[in-house]
C-alpha positions as CSV (number, residue, x, y, z in Angstrom):
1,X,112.0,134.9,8.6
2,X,110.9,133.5,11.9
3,X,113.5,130.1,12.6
4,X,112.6,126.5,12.5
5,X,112.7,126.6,16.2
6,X,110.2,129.5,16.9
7,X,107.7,126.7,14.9
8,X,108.4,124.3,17.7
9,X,107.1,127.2,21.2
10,X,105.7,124.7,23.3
11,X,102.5,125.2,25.4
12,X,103.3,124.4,28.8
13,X,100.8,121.4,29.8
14,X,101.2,119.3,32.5
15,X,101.8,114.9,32.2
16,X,101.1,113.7,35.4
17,X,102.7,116.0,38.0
18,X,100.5,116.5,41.1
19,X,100.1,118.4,44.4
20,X,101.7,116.7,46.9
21,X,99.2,115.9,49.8
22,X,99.5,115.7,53.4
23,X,97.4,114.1,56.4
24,X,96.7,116.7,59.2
25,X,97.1,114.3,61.9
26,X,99.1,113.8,65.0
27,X,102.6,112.7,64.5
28,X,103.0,109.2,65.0
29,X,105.8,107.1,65.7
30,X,106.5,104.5,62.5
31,X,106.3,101.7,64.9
32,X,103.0,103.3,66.1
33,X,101.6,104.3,63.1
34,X,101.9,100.3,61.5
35,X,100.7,99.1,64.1
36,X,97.4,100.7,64.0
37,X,97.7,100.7,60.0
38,X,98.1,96.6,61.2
39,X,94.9,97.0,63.1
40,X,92.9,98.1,60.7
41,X,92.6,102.0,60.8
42,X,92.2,103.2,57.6
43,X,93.4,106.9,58.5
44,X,96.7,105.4,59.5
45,X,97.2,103.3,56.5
46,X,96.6,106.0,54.3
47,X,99.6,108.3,56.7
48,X,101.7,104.9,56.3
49,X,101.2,104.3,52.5
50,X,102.6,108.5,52.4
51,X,105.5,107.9,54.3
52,X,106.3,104.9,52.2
53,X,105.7,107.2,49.3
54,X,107.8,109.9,50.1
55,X,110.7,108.2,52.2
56,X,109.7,110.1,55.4
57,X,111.1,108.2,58.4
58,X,111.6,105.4,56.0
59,X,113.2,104.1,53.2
60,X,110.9,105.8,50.2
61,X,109.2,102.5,48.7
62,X,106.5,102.3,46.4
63,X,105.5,98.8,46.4
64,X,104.8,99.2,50.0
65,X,102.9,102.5,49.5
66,X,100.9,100.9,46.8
67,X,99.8,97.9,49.3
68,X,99.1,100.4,52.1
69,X,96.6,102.3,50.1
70,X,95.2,99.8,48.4
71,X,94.0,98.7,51.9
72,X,92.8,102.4,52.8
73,X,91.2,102.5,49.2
74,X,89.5,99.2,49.2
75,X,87.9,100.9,52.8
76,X,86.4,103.9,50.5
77,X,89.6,106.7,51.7
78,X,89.5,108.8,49.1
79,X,93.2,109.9,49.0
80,X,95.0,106.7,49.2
81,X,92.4,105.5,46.3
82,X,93.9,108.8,44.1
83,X,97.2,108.1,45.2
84,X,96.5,104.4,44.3
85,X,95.8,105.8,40.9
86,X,98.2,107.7,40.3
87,X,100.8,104.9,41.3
88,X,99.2,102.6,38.6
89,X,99.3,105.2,35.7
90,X,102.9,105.9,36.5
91,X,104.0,102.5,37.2
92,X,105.4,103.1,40.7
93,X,105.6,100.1,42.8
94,X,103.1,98.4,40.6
95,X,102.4,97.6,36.9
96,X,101.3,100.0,35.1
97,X,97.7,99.7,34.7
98,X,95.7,102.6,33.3
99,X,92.6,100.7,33.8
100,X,93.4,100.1,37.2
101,X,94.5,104.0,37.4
102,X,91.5,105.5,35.3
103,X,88.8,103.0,38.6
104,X,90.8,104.2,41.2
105,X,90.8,108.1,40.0
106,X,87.3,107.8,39.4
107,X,86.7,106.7,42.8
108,X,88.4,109.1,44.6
109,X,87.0,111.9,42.1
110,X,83.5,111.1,43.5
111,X,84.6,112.8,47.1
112,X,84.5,116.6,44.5
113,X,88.2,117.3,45.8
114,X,89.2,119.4,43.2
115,X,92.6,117.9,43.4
116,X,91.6,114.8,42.7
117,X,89.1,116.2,40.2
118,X,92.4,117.7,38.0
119,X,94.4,114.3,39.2
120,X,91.5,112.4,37.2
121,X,91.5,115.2,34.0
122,X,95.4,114.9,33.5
123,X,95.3,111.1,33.4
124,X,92.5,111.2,30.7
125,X,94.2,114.0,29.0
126,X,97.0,112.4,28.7
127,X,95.4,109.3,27.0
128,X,93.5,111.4,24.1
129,X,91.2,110.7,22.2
130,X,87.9,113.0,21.8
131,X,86.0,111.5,24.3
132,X,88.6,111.4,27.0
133,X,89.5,115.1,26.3
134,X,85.9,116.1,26.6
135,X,85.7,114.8,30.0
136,X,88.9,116.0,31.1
137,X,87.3,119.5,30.3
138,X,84.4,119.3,32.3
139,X,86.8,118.2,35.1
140,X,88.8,120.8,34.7
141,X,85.8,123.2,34.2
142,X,84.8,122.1,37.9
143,X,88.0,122.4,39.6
144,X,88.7,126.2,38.0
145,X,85.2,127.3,39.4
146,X,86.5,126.0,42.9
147,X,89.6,128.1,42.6
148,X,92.1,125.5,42.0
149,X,94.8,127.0,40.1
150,X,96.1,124.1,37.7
151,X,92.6,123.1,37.0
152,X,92.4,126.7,35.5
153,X,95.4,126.8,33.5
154,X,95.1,123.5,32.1
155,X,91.6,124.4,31.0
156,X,93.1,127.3,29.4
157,X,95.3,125.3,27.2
158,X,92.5,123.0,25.7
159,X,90.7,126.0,24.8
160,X,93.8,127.4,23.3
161,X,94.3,124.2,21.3
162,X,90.7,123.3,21.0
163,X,91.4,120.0,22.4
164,X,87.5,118.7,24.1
165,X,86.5,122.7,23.6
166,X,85.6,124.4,20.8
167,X,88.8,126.3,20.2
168,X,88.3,129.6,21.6
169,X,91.8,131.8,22.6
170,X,90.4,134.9,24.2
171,X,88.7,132.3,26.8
172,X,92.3,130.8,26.9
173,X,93.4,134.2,27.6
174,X,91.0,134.5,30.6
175,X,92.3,131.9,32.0
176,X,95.7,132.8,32.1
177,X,95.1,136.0,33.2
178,X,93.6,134.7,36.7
179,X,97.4,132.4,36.6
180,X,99.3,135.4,35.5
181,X,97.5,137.4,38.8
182,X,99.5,134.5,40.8
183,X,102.7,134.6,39.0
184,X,102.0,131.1,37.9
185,X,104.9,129.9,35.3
186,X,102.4,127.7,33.2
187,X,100.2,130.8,32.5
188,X,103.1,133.1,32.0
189,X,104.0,131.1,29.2
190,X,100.8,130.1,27.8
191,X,99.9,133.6,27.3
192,X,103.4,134.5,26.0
193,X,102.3,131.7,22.8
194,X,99.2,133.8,22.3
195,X,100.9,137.0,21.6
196,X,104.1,135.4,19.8
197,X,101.3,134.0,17.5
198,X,99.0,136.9,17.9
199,X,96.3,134.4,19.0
200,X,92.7,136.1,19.7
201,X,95.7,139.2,21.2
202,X,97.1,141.7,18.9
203,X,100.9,139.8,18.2
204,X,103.6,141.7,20.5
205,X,107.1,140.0,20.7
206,X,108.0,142.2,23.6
207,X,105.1,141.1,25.9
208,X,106.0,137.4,24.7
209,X,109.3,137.9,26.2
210,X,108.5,139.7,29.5
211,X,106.0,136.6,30.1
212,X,108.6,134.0,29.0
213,X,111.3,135.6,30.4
214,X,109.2,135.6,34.3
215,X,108.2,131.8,33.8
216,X,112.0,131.0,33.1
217,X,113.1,132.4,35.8
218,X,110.7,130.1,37.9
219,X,112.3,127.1,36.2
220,X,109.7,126.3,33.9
221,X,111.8,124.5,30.7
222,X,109.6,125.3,27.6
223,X,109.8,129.5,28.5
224,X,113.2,128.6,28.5
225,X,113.4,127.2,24.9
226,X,110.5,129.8,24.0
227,X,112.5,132.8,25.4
228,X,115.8,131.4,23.1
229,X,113.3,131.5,19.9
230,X,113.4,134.9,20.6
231,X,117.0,135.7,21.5
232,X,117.5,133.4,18.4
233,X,115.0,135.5,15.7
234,X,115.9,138.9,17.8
235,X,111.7,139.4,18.2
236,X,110.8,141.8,21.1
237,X,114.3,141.4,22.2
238,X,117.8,141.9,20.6
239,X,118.9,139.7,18.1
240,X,121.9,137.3,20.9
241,X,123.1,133.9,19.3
242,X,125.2,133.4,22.9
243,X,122.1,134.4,24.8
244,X,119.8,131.8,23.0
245,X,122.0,128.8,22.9
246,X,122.7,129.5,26.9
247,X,118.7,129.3,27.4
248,X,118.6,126.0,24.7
249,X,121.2,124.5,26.8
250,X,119.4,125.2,30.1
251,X,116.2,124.2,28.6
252,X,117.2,120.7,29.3
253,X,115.0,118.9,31.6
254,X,116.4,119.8,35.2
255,X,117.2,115.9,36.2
256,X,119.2,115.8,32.9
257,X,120.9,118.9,33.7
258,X,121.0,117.8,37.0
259,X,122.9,114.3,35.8
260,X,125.0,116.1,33.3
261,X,125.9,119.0,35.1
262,X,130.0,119.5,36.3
263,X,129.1,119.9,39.8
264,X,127.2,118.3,43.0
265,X,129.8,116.3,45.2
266,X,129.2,116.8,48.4
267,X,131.4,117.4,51.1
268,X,130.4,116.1,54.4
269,X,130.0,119.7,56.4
270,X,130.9,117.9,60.2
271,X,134.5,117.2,58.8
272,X,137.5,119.9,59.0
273,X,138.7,120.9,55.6
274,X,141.1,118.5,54.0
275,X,144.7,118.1,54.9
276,X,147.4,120.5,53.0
277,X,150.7,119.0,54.3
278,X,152.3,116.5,53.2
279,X,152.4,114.9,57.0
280,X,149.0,115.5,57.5
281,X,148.1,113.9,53.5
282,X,150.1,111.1,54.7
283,X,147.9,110.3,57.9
284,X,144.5,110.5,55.3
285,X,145.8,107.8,53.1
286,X,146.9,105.5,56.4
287,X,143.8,105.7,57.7
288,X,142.0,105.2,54.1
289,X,144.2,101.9,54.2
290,X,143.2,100.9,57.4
291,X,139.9,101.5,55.8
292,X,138.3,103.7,57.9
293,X,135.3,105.2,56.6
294,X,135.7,109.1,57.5
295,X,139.0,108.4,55.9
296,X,137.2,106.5,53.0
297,X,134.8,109.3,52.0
298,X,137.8,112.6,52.6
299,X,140.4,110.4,50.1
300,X,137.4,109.9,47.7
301,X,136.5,113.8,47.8
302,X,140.2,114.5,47.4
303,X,140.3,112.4,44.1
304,X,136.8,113.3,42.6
305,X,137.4,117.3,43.1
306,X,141.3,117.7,42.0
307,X,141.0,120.1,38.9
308,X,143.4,117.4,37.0
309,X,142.0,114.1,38.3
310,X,142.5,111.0,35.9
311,X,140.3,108.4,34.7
312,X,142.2,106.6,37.4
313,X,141.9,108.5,39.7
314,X,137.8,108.8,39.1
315,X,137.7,105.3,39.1
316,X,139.4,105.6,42.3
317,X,137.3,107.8,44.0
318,X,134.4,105.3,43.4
319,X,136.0,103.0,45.6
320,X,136.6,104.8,48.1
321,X,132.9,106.5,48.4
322,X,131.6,103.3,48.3
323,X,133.5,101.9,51.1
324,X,132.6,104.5,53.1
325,X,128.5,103.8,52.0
326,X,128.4,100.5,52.7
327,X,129.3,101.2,56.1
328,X,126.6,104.3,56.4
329,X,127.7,107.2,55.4
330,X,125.3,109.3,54.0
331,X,127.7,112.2,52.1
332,X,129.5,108.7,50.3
333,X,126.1,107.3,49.6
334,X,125.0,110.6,47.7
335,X,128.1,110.8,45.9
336,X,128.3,107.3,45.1
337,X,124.9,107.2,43.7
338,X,125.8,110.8,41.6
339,X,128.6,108.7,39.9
340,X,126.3,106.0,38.8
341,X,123.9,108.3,37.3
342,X,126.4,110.0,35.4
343,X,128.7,106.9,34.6
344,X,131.6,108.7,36.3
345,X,134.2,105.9,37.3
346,X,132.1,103.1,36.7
347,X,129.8,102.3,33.9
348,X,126.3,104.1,34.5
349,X,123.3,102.8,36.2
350,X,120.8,104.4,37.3
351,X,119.1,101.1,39.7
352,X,122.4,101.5,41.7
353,X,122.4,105.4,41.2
354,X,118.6,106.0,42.6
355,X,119.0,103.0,45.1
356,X,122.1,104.8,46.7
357,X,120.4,108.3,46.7
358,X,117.4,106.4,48.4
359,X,120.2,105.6,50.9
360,X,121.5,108.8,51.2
361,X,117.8,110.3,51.8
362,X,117.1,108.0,54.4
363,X,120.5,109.3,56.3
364,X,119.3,112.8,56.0
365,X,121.9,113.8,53.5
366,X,119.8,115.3,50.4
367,X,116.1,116.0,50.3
368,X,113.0,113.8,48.7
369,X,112.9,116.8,46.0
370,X,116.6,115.7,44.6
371,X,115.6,112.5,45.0
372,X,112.4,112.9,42.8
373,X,114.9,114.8,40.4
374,X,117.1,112.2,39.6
375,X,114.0,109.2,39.4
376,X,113.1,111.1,36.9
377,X,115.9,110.1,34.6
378,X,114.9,106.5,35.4
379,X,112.1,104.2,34.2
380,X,109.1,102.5,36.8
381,X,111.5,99.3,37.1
382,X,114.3,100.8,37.5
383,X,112.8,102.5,40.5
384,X,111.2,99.6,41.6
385,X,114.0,97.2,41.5
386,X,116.4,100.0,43.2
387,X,113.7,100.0,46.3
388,X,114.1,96.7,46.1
389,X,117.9,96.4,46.3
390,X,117.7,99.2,48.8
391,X,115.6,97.0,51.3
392,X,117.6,94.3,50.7
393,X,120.9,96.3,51.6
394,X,119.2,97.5,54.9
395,X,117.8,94.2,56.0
396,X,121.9,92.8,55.1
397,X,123.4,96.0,57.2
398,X,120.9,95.7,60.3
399,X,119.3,99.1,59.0
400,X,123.0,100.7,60.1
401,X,123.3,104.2,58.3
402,X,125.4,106.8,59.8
403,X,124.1,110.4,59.1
């Protein structure tokens, strides 16, 4: 009999994850590029609004991106009004507003981008309800016949559930296959579900696992759970209770496994290796005392990575990175902020966790993608109020961050 879990294989739509989008323009100084935002050109704006959005060159803030393309929008730019809308669906730097969302997608939807065409479709899909769901088709309808790729999956899995379609699989099918011609992880699964459940295909566990087993090894979570339904039942592939809870486990969403995981301390890679004699040890924890924040960071590491360390010594640690932060160092700020996500030597907190790896971005010392990982775990105000602490600790600290 086929386990409670294989009832649960989950199609792999998408809520509200976009392309990101870029502005093919000259590179511009920040100081430049607000003070022609300041004087009115919309292009610039729009590039200043991005930059606020994605922390490039700046602290990443959202209320400011939200004000920057709202000015840009209100002038009839198409992106900043879809970014605009997506910011007000999600919450980002303003209050959620899906009315606000559903004008400004609309707006920018009327330019035929078929980005902003699927941008528009996911925000109604997401909402239900029959009429919504119809639209969203059409949308989606339009951006597939101009090539773009998620528009053609996502189509795919309304016909597959007959959600604003007349439910129709082998169409479903068709529209995986041009996915599955791209290796695209969405399709790979989608068209896994059709032959697990023999859906307008001829049922074949096998195939199911090839497909789920290449869109797991992309990263995509639900062929992760789908593929341990199978380990689980031993369909198309031998019967492996080990093998399936390994693939439920990493099935987690990736900032959770991210939060959770045992790992991620970073070392700063400019410093020697730590200090092995007991001289040398001796001079670490002088200089820690004189509070020097080199020292600060290498006692913290010291603490945080012993196999043995104590609840003390955790505790510890914390100190000690977050000596070194406030002072500007970016390895101590990423740290710091991975200790208040995970509630490792202080109680957790994910403002002070993504406001800190905010920090730590803005030094160079992890990428927007780890960034957008771990605000993942947190809610819109969170987010907002930890851009909002962050500014508040850079206008305190004269903007000082040391790399």
């Amino acid at each position: 009999m086929i386990g409670i879990r294989l009832l649960k294989l989950g199609i792999a739509v998408v809520f509200f994850v976009f392309a990101s989008i870029g502005v093919a323009q000259p590179r511009l100084s920040l100081t430049d590029l607000t003070n022609a935002a300041q004087a009115g050109d919309v292009s610039a704006q729009t590039e200043l609004g991005l930059r606020s959005l994605t922390g490039d060159g700046t602290l990443q803030d959202h209320s400011a991106a939200a004000q920057w393309f709202a000015r840009a929008a209100e002038a009839g730019d198409a992106e900043a009004q879809n970014q605009l809308g997506r910011l007000y669906h999600t919450g980002r730097g303003v209050a959620r507003d899906t009315g606000a969302a559903l004008r400004w997608l609309e707006a920018a939807a009327t330019s035929g981008d078929p980005v902003y065409l699927f941008d528009l479709a996911s925000v109604l899909e997401s909402e239900a309800g029959e009429t919504n769901l119809t639209r969203a088709a059409g949308l989606y309808t339009a951006g597939a016949q101009a090539g773009h790729l998620p528009s053609t999956i996502s189509l795919g899995v309304l016909y597959q559930k007959g959600a604003g379609v007349p439910q129709d699989f082998a169409e479903a099918k068709r529209l995986y296959q041009i996915g599955l011609d791209s290796g695209h992880p969405r399709a790979q699964n989608n068209l896994g579900l059709l032959y697990v459940r023999g859906d307008g295909v001829e049922q074949d566990y096998f195939r199911a696992a090839e497909l789920f087993a290449a869109a797991a090894e992309q990263g995509l979570t639900q062929a992760m759970t789908n593929l341990g339904v199978l380990y689980e039942n031993g369909f198309g592939v031998p019967q492996d209770a080990a093998r399936a809870d390994a693939l439920y486990r990493m099935s987690g969403t990736a900032a959770q496994q991210a939060v959770r995981g045992a790992g991620g301390f970073q070392y700063d890679p400019r410093l020697a290796p730590l200090p092995q004699s007991e001289e040398a040890l001796q001079i670490l924890v002088d200089a820690a005392a004189a509070d020097d924040p080199v020292a600060r960071f290498q006692m913290g590491w010291l603490l945080v990575s012993a196999v043995d360390a104590s609840f003390d010594d955790i505790r510890a640690a914390r100190t000690h990175f977050e000596s070194a932060a406030e002072r500007g160092h970016g390895p101590s700020m990423a740290n710091l902020a991975l200790m208040y996500f995970r509630g490792q030597g202080a109680p957790q907190d994910f403002v002070l966790g993504h406001m800190w790896m905010l920090m730590a971005q803005r030094a160079g010392t992890v990428n927007p993608t780890l960034t957008e990982l771990f605000a993942n775990t947190a809610t819109p105000e969170q987010i907002n109020e930890a851009e909002t602490r962050g500014k508040a600790f850079l206008e305190k600290n004269g903007m000082m961050i040391m790399p």
